[in-house]
C-alpha positions as CSV (number, residue, x, y, z in Angstrom):
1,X,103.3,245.8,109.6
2,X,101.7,249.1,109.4
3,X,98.1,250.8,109.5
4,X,97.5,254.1,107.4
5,X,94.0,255.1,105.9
6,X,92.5,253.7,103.6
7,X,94.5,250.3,104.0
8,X,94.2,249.8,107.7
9,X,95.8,247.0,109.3
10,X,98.0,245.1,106.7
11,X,102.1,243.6,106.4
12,X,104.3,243.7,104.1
13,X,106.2,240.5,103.2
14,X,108.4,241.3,100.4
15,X,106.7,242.2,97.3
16,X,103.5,240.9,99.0
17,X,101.0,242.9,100.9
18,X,98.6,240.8,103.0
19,X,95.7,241.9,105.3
20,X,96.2,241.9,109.5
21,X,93.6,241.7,111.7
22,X,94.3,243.7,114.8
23,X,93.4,242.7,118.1
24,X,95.7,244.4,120.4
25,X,99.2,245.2,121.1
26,X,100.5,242.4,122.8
27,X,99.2,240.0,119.8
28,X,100.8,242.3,117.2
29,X,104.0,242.1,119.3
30,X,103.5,238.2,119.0
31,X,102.9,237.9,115.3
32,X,105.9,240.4,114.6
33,X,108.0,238.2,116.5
34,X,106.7,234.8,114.8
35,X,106.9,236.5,111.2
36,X,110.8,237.6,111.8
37,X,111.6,234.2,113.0
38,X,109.6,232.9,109.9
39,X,111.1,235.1,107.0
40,X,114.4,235.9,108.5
41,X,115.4,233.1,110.5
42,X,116.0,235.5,113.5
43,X,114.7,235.0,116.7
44,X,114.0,238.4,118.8
């Protein structure tokens, strides 16, 4: 997950880049967490 100009909010998931909304930190926190879990089999 990352935000630089011009993207803004987006993730990367492998080869594939995909639009984030941001709402605040605790949320991002939350999806991070959900997307390791979901990719990686890794709960943190």
């Amino acid at each position: 997950m990352d935000n630089h100009h011009p993207k803004g909010p987006h993730i990367h998931i492998d080869d594939d880049e995909r639009d984030y909304e941001y709402r605040n930190d605790e949320k991002l926190i939350d999806d991070f967490n959900k997307l390791v879990l979901l990719h990686l089999g890794v709960k943190i």
